[in-house]
Every structure is written in structure tokens, then in C-alpha cells.
C-alpha positions in Angstrom: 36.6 -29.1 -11.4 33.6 -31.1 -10.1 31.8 -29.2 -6.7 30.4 -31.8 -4.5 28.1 -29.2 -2.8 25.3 -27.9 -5.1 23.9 -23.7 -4.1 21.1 -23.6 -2.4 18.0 -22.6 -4.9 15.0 -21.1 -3.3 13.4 -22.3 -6.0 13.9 -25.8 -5.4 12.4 -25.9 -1.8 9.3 -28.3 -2.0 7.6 -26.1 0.3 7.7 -23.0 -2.0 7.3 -25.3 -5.1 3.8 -26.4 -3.8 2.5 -22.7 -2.6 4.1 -21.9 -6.5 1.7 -24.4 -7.9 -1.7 -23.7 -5.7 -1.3 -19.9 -6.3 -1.0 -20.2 -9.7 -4.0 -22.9 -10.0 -6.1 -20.5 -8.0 -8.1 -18.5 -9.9 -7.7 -14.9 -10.4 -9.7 -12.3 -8.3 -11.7 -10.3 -9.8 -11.5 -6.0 -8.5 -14.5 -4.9 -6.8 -16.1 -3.3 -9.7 -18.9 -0.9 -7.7 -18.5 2.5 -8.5 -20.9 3.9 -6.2 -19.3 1.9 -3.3 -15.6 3.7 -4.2 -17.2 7.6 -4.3 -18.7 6.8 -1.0 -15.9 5.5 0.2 -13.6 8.6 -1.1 -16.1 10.8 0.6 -15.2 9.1 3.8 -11.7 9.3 3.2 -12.1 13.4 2.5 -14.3 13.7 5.3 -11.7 12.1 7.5 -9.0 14.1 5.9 -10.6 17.1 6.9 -12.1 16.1 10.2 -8.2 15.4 11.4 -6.7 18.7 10.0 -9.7 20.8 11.7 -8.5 18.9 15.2 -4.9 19.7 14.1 -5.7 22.7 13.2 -3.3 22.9 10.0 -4.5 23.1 6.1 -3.1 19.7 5.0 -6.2 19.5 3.5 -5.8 22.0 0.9 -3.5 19.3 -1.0 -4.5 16.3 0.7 -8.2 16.0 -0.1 -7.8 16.3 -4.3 -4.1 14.2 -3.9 -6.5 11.5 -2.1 -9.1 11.8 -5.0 -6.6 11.6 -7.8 -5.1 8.4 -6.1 -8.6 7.0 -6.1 -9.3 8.1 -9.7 -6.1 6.1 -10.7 -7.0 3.1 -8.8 -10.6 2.7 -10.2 -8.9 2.8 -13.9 -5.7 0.8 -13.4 -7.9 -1.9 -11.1 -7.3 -4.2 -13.6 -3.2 -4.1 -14.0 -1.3 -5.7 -11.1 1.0 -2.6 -11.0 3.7 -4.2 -9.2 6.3 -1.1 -9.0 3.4 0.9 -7.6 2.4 -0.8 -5.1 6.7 -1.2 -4.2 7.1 2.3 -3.9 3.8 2.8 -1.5 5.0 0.4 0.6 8.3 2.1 0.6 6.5 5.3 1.2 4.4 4.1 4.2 7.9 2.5 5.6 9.1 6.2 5.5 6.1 7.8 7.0 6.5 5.4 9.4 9.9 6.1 10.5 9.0 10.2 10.4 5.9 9.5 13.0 7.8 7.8 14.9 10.7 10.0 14.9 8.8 12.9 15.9 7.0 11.2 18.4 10.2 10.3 19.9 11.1 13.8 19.5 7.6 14.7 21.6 8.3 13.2 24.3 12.0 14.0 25.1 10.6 18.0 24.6 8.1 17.7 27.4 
């Protein structure tokens, strides 16, 4: 049986076959390799972490600080790796933090 109608292939889009082509003749980028610039930068982070829980007034920090630290010690040695299912679940994870903030925001305001 002969189909007269061939499937649709994203694939085989022209568009997407040309951004296929420049992206993979573009050079690679090279991480930011600065050291000094990331522990400055996690310093920020903590200090921020622990500015927001004191105005919260909560102890988030406790965990959140050396959780925020290991994640930064893991970037700085996996910087190299594209880490593809890594950066699928934080995305997933900031989708779901997200929907929580929202949620209780909605929450907020029907209470008041």
C-alpha cells in the first residue's frame, strides 16, 4: 500500500535545518573559569539568603546557605559537562516552586 501523504518531520523543516547547521558551526563557549569571581558571588547569594530569612524571620537559612554552597561547589567542577538531565529537573523544580508561590499567594489574599 503506497501513502500519497508523507508524516510531517520536524526534522525536515528548512527553518530548523539551518538554525541545526549555524549552532553546530558556532563554536563552543567556553565556562567562565574565575574562581574568585564564583566565591564572591556565593557570598552574595548567602548574604542574601540570610538577609531574606532575618526579614522573614524563619531559619531557612540553617539548610539553605550550605545547600546553596554545595550547588555551587558542583557547578564549579561539573562546568565543563553539559549536564542535560540536571539542568531538566531544575527547570522542573523552578516550574514547581513556581506553582507553590503562586498558590499561596492566592491563598494570601483570599485570607485577608
Amino acid at each position: 500500500m503506497v501513502t500519497l501523504i508523507k508524516p510531517l518531520r520536524w526534522q525536515n523543516l528548512p527553518v530548523l535545518q539551518r538554525l541545526q547547521r549555524q549552532a553546530k558551526a558556532r563554536a563552543p563557549e567556553l565556562p567562565e573559569e574565575s574562581l574568585l569571581l564564583r566565591i564572591l558571588v556565593q557570598l552574595l547569594v548567602s548574604i542574601g539568603i540570610v538577609a531574606t530569612d532575618i526579614a522573614a524571620e524563619t531559619s531557612l537559612w540553617i539548610w539553605a546557605v550550605p545547600l546553596s554552597a554545595m550547588g555551587a561547589a558542583w557547578s564549579w567542577r561539573s562546568r565543563h559537562k553539559r549536564n542535560i538531565p540536571t539542568k531538566f529537573l531544575l527547570a522542573i523544580g523552578m516550574i514547581l516552586a513556581l506553582i507553590a508561590f503562586f498558590g499561596r499567594l492566592i491563598a494570601g489574599r483570599e485570607s485577608s
